[in-house]
C-alpha positions as CSV (number, residue, x, y, z in Angstrom):
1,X,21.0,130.5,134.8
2,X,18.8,129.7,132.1
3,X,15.0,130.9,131.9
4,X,13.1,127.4,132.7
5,X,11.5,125.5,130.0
6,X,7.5,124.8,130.3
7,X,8.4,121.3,128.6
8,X,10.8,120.3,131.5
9,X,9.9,116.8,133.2
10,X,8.8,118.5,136.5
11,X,9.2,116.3,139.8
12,X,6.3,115.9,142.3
13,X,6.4,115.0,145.9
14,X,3.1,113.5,147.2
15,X,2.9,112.8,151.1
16,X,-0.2,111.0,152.4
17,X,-0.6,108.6,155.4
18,X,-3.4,106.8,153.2
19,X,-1.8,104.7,150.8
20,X,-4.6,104.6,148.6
21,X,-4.5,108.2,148.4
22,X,-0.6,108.0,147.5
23,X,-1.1,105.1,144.8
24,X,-3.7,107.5,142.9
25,X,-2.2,110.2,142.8
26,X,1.4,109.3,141.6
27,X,-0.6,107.0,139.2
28,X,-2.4,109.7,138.1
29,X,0.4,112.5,138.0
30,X,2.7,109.9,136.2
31,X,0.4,109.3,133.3
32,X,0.6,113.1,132.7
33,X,4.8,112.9,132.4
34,X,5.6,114.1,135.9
35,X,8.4,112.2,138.1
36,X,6.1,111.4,141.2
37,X,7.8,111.0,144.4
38,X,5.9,109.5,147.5
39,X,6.5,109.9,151.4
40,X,3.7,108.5,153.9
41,X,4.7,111.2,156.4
42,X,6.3,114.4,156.7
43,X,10.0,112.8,157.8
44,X,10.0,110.5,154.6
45,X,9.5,113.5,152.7
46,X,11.8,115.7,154.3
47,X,14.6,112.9,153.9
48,X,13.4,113.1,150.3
49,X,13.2,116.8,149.7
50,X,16.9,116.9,151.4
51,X,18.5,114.6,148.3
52,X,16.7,115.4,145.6
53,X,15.4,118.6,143.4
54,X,11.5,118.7,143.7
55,X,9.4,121.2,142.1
56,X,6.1,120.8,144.1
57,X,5.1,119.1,147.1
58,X,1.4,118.3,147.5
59,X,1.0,117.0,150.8
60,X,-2.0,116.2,153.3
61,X,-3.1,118.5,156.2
62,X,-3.7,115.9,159.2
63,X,-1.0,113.3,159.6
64,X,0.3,111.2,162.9
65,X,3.8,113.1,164.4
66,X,3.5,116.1,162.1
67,X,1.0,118.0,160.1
68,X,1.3,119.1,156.0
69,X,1.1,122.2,157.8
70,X,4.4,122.0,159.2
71,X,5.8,120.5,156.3
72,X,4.5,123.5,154.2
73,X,6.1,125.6,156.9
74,X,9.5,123.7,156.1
75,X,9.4,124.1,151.9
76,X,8.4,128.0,152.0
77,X,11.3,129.5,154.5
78,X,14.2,126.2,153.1
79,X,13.2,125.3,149.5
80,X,13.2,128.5,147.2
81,X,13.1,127.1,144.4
82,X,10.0,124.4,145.0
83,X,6.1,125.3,145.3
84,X,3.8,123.3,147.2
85,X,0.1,122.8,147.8
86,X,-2.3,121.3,150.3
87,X,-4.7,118.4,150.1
88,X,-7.4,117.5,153.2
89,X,-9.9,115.3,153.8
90,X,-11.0,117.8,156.7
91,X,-11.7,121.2,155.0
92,X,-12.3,124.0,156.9
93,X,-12.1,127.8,156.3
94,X,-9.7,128.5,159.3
95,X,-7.6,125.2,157.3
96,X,-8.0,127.7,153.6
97,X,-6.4,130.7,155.2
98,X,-3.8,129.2,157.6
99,X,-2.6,126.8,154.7
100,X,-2.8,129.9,152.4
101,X,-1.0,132.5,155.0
102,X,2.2,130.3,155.3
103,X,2.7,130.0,151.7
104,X,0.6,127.3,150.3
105,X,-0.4,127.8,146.6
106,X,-3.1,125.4,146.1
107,X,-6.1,124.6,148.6
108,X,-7.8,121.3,147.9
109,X,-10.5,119.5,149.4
110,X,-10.8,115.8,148.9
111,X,-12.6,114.4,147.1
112,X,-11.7,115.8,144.2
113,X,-11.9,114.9,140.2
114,X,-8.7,114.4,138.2
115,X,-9.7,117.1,136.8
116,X,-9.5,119.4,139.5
117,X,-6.1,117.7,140.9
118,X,-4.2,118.5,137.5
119,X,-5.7,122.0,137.1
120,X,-4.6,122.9,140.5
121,X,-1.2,121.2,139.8
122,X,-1.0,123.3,136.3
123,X,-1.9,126.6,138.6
124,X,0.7,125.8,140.9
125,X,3.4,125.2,138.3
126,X,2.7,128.2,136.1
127,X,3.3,130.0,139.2
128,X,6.4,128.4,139.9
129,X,7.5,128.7,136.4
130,X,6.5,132.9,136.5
131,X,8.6,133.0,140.4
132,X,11.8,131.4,138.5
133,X,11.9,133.3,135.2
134,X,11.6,136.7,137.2
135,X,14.3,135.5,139.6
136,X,16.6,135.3,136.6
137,X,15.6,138.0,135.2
138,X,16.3,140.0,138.3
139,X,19.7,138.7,139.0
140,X,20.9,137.3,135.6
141,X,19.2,138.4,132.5
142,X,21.9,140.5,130.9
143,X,21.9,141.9,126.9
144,X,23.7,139.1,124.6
145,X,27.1,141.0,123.1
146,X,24.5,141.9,120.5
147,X,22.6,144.6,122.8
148,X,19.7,141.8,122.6
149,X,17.1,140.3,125.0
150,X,16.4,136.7,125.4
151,X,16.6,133.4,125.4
152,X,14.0,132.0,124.1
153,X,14.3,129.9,120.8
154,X,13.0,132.3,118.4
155,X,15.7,134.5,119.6
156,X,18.7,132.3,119.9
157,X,17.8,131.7,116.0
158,X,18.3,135.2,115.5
159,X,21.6,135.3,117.9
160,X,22.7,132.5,115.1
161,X,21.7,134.5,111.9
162,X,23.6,137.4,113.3
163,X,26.6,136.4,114.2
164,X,27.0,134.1,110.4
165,X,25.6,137.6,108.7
166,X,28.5,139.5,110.7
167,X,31.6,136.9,109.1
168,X,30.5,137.8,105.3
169,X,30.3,141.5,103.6
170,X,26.3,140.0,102.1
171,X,23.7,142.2,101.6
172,X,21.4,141.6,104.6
173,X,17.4,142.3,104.5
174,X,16.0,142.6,108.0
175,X,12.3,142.0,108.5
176,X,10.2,141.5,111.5
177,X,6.7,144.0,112.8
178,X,7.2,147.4,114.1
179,X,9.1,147.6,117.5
180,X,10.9,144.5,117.1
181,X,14.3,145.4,117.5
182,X,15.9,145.6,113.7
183,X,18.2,148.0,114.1
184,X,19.8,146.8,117.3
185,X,20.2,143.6,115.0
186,X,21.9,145.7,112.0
187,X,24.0,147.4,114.6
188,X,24.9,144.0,115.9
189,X,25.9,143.0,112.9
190,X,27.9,145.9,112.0
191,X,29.9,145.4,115.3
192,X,30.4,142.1,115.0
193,X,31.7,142.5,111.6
194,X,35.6,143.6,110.1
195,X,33.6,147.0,109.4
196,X,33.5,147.7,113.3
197,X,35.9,150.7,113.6
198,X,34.5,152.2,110.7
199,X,30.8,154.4,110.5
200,X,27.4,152.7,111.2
201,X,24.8,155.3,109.6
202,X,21.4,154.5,110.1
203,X,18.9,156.4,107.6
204,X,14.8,156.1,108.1
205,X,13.6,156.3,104.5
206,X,10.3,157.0,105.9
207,X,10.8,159.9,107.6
208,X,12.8,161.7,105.0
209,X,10.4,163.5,102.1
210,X,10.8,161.8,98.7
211,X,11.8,165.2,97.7
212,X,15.0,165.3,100.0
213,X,16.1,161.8,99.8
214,X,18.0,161.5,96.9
215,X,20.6,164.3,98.1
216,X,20.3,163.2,102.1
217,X,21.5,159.5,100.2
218,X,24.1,160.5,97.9
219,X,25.0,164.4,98.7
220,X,24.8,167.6,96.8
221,X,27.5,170.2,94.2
222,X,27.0,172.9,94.7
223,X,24.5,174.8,92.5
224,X,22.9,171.2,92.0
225,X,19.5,173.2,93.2
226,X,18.3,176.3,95.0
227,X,19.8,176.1,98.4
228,X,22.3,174.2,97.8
229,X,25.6,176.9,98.7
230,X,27.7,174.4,98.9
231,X,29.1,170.7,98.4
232,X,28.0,168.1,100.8
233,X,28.6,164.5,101.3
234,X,25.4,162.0,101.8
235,X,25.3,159.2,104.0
236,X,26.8,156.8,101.5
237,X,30.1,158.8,101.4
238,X,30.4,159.3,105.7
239,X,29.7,155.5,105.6
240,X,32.1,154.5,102.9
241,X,34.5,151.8,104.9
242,X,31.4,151.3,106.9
243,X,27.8,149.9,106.9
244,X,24.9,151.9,106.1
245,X,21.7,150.9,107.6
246,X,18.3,152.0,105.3
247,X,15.3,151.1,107.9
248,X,12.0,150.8,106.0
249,X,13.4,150.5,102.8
250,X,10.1,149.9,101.4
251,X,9.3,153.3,101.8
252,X,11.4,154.2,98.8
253,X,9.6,155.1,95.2
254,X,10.4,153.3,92.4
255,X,12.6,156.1,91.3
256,X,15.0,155.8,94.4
257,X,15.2,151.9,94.3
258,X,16.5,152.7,90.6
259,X,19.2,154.2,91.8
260,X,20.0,152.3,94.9
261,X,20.1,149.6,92.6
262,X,23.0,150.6,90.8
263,X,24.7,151.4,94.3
264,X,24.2,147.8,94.8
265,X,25.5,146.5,91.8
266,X,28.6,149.4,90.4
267,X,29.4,150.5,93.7
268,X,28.9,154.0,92.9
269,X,27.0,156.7,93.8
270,X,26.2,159.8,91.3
271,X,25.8,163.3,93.8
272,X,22.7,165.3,93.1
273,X,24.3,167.8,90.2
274,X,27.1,165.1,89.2
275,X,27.8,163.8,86.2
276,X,30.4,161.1,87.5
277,X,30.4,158.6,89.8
278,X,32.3,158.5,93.3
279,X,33.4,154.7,93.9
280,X,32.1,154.0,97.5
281,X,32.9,150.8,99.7
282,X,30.0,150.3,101.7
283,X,28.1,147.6,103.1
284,X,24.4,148.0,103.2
285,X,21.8,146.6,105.2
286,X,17.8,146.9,105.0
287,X,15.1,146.6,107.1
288,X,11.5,146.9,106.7
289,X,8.3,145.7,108.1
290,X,6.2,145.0,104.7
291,X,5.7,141.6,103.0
292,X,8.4,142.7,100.2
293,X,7.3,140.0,97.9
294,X,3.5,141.2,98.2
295,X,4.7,144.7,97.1
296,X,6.6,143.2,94.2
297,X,3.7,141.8,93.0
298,X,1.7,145.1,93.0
299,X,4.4,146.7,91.4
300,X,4.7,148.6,94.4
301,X,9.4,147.0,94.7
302,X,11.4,146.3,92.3
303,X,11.7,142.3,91.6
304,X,15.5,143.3,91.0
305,X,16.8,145.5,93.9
306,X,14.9,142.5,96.0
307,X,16.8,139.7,95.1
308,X,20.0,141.9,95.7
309,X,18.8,142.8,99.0
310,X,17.8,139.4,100.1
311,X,21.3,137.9,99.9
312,X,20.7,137.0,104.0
313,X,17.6,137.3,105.6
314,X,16.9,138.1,109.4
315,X,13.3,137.7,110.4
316,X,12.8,139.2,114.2
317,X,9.3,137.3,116.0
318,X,6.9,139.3,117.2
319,X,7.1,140.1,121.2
320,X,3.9,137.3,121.4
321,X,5.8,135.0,120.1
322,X,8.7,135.4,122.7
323,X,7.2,133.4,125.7
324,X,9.0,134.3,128.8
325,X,11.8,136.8,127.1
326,X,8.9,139.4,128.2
327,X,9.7,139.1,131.9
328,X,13.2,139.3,130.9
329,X,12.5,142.9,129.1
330,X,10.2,144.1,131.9
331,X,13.1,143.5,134.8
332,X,15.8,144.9,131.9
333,X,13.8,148.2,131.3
334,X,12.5,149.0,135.0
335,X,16.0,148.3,136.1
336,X,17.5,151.1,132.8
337,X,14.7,153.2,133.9
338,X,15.2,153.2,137.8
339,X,19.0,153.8,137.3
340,X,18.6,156.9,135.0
341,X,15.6,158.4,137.1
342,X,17.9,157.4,140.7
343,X,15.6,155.3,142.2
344,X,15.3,151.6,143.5
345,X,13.6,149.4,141.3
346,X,10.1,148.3,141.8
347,X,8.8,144.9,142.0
348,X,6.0,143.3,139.9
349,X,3.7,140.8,141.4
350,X,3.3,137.6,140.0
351,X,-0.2,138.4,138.8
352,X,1.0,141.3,137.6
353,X,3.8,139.6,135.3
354,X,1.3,137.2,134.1
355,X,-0.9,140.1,132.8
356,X,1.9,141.2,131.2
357,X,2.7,138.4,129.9
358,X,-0.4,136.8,128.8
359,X,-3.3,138.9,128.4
360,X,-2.0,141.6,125.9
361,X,-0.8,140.9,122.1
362,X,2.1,143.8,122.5
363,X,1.2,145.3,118.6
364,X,3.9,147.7,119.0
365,X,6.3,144.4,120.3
366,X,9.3,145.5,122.2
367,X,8.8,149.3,121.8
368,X,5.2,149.1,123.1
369,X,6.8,147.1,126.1
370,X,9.6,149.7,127.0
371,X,7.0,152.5,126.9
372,X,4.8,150.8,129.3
373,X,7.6,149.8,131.6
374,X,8.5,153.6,131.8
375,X,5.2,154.8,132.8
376,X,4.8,152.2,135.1
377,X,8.1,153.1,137.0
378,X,7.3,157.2,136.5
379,X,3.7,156.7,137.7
380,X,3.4,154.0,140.5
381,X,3.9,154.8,143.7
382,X,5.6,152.6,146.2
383,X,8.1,149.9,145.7
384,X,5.7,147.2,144.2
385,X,3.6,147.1,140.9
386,X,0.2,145.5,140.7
387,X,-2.6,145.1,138.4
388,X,-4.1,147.7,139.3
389,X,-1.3,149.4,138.2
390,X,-1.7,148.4,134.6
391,X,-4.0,150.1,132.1
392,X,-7.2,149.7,132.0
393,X,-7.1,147.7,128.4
394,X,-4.9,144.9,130.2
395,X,-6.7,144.5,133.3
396,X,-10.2,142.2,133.7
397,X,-13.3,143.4,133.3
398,X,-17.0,141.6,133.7
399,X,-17.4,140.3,129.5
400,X,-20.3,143.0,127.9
401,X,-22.5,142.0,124.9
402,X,-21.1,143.5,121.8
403,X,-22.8,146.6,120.5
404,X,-23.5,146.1,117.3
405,X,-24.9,149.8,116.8
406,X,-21.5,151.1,116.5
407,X,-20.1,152.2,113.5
408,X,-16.9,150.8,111.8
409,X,-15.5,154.1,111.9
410,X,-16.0,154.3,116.0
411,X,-14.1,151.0,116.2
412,X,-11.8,152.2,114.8
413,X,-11.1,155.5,116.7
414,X,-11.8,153.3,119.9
415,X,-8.7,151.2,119.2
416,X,-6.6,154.2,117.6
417,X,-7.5,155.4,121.0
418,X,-6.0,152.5,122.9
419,X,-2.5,152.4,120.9
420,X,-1.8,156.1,121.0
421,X,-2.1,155.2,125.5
422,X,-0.2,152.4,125.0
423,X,2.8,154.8,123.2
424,X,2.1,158.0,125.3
425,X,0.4,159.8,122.5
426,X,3.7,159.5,120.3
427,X,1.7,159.5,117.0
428,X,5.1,158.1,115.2
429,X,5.0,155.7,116.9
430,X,1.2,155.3,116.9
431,X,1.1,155.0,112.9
432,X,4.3,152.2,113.0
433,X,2.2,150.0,114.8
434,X,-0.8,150.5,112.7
435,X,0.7,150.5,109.7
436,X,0.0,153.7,108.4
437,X,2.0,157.2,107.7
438,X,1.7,159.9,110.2
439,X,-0.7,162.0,107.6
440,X,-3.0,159.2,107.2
441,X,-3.2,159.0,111.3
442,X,-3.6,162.3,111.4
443,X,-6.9,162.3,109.3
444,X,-8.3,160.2,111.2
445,X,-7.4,161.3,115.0
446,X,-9.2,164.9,113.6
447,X,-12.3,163.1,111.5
448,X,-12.7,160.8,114.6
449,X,-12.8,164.1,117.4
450,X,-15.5,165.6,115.0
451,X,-17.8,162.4,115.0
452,X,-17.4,162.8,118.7
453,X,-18.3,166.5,118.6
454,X,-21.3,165.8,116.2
């Protein structure tokens, strides 16, 4: 079942005994795209809603032989897969709740403005649309054969790009934001590739000291330096059949890209205290979440070892880009979660998804969203999750008037603040999604705690 598209002609049911009523409101609905279906009673609609696929009935409260209360009765315990909303010439606050209590969305007094007939229409389909897309996630969102999810468009792109990447022995360069998933698509890649049976090695040139790489990439003879008691393979050499995988290869100093240059182009590598070259058959993939043609203009990566790198290109969107692929993650990872921690999984409300999915710009993308998920599941008790359940940086609060006493350096330990919550306090993690090093976040966790002491 595939997640429902916003851009779908939707079908409306309108049932009114006035037909003036009827005539304005499918002429009005059918100027804005929808299919407009009309019944002057409830057993019209019924034979209607019976033979065809409706996605909201609006219908009026007082009618001869039976009421739009009845009718909304009917849609809510039959039609799971339809909304529906109430219109009245006769509005009363006992009318509000009852309509409300048996499962009307919308409450609408005439007369009303076209206006305020096509916002409470929008209202009632974005509900709609959030009820279907976390049914399917529920009951059918499973990971691609990649290990990937979502179906949204951006994504099947991605699916596309992998699977042509995996049927050639190219250099690949993977780019997309912190968190976004690029090595799940190198591994995909890998797997789906003639390389399968042989070694995936996945190296973070980040978090390995400039000092260190070199031998960590292409191994050690013994002698080759103090410490080294003996001869050791690098990652090249376990990966040589296989694919090696260098995550934030922009990391890398001049002087390594050098040399991973001539990997690229003799096949080679030279051992830390070798002389001669060992012949390697390996298939390398990169990754990194830099603008590598900005860098090349600074100087900052070589022109050279880019083109060789940029044979294919895979560029992962950002989570906010991914439209409703995050409910799909939130039901994947509080399912993963529940199962490892043995215990059901919890339910999120609709207003709760649409916070989620909405009101939050997810800088650490897909990582940021599994971390949240976790805590949420850990944390909340009971079987359900609310808003109030969310942090405090995602739920409403009453707009303020900017203080423009602050400095820029509170700002910015305000909001350094807010990402190391949103991670758990893993300052790793933390610095990825603000673009810095560990070090540099560091500096400025300990400078901002002695402005607050001062």
């Amino acid at each position: 079942m595939p997640i429902p598209s916003s851009s779908e002609k939707r079908s409306i049911l309108v049932v009114d005994d006035a037909p003036n009523t009827l005539e304005l409101l499918e002429r009005n609905l059918t100027s804005q795209g929808y299919t407009v279906f009309t019944a002057p009673g409830v057993p019209e609609a019924l034979a209607i809603l019976r033979s065809t696929q409706i996605d909201l009935v609006i219908t009026d409260q007082k009618m001869p032989r039976v009421s739009g209360f009845d009718l909304v009765r009917y849609v809510r315990e039959n039609l799971r897969d339809t909304e529906v909303m109430m219109i009245t010439g006769y509005p009363s606050i006992e009318g509000a709740v009852k309509a409300v209590k048996i499962g009307a969305e919308e409450y609408l007094a005439k007369p009303f403005t076209d206006e305020e007939l096509l916002s409470a229409v929008d209202r009632a389909f974005e509900k709609l649309r959030v009820r279907r897309c976390e049914e399917v996630a529920m009951n059918h969102a499973t990971p691609t054969p990649y290990g990937l999810i979502g179906e949204s468009e951006p994504m099947r792109q991605v699916y596309k790009a992998i699977t042509k990447a995996a049927s050639t022995s190219a250099t690949v360069l993977i780019t997309g934001e912190s968190g976004t998933g690029k090595e799940l698509v190198a591994r995909a890649i890998h797997y789906g590739s003639p390389r399968a049976s042989a070694s995936f090695v996945p190296v973070n040139c980040g978090g390995i000291p400039e000092s260190l790489l070199e031998s960590e990439l292409f191994g050690f003879t013994k002698g080759a330096f103090t410490g080294a008691t003996e001869t050791r393979a690098g990652f090249f050499q376990t990966a040589d059949g296989g694919t090696i995988f260098l995550d934030e290869i922009s990391e890398t100093s001049l002087n390594m890209q050098v040399k991973l240059l001539r990997v690229l182009q003799e096949k080679e590598v030279y051992m830390v205290g070798s002389s001669r070259g060992r012949k390697v058959d390996v298939r390398i993939l990169a990754s990194t979440n830099k603008d590598l043609p900005i860098l090349v203009k600074k100087g900052l990566f070589r022109e050279d070892l880019y083109f060789r790198l940029n044979v294919i290109a895979i560029d992962l969107p950002p989570l906010r880009q991914r439209g409703d692929d995050i409910l799909l993650l939130i039901h994947h990872f509080a399912r993963k979660i529940s199962n490892e921690l043995g215990r059901s999984t919890p339910r999120f409300t609709p207003d709760a998804l649409r916070v989620l999915q909405g009101c939050h710009h997810w800088p650490g993308n897909v990582r940021e969203l599994e971390n949240l998920v976790h805590r949420l599941v850990v944390m909340t008790e009971g079987d359900c999750i609310r808003v109030p359940d969310l942090p405090p940086y995602m739920r409403f609060s009453v707009p303020h008037k900017p203080d423009f006493n602050r400095t820029l350096a509170e700002i910015e330990a305000e909001y350094i603040r807010n990402v190391l919550a949103s991670v758990d306090g893993n300052k790793t993690k933390a610095a990825q999604i603000l673009g810095i090093d560990r070090k540099t976040l560091r500096d400025k966790i300990k400078h901002g705690n002695q402005n607050a002491e001062d």
